[in-house]
C-alpha positions as CSV (number, residue, x, y, z in Angstrom):
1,X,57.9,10.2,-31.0
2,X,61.3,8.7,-30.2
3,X,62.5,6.7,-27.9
4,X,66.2,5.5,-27.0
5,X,66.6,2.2,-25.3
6,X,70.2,1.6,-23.7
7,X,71.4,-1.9,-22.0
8,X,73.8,-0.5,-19.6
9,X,76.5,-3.2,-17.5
10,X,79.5,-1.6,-14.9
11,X,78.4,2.1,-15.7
12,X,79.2,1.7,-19.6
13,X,76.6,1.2,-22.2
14,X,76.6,-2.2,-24.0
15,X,74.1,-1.6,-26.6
16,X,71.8,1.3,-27.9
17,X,69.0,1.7,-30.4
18,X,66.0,4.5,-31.5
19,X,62.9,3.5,-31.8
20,X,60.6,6.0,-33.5
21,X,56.7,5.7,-33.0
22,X,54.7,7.8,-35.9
23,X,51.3,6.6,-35.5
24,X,48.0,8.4,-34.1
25,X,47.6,6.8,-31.1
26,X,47.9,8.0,-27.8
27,X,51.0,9.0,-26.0
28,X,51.1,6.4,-23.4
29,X,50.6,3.5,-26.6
30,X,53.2,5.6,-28.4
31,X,55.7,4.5,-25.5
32,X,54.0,1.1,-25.2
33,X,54.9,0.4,-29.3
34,X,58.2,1.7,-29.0
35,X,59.4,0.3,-25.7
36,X,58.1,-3.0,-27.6
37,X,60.6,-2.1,-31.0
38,X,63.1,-1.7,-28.3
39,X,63.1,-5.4,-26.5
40,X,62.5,-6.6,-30.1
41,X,66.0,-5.3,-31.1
42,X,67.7,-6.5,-27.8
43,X,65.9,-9.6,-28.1
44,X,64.5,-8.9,-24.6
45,X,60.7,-10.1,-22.8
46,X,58.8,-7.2,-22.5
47,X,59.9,-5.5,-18.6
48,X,56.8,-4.9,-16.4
49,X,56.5,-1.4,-14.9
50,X,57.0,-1.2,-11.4
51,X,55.8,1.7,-9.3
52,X,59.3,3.1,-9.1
53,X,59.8,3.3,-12.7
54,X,56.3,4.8,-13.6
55,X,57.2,7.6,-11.3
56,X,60.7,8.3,-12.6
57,X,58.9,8.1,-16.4
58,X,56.4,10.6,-15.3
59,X,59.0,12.9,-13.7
60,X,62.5,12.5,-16.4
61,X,61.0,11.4,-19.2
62,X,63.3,8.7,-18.5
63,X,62.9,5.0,-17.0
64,X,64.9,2.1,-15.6
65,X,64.0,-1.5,-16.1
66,X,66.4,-3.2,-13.5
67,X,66.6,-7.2,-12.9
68,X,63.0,-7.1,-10.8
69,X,61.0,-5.9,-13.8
70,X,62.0,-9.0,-16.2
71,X,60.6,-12.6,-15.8
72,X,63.7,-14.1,-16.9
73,X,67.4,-13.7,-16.4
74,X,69.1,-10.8,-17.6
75,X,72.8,-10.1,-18.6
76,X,72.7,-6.6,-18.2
77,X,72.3,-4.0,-15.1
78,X,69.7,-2.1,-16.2
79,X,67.5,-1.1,-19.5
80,X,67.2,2.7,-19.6
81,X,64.4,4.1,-22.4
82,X,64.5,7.9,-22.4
83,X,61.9,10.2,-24.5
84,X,64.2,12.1,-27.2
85,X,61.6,13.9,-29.1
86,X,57.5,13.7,-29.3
């Protein structure tokens, strides 16, 4: 699987990154592990999935982690993650 994680600020994309989750677990780990690469590279706390976002995931394929979802400031508008290939 392989996930790309965007930072996105005033509609242009700051910073972008694949993360790419080979191991045997599950599908919804997969996205756990790789979501974690993600904030790892951005140096970023993990985001907490609001109800919103769980239901755009399940839908798109595709998520948005705005302000509400992170514990601490951000300098960013949004984190994307979208599903490129499983």
């Amino acid at each position: 699987m392989r996930l790309w994680g965007k930072l996105w600020k005033d509609n242009r994309m700051l910073r972008d990154t694949v993360a790419v989750e080979d191991s045997d677990d599950t599908r919804t780990h997969k996205i756990f592990h790789a979501l974690d690469q993600i904030c790892y590279e951005f140096d970023l706390g993990k985001p907490i999935w609001l109800d919103t976002a769980i239901a755009e995931f399940k839908r798109h394929s595709k998520a948005r982690f705005y302000q509400d979802s992170f514990i601490e400031e951000i300098e960013f508008d949004y984190l994307e993650i979208q599903i490129l290939e499983e």
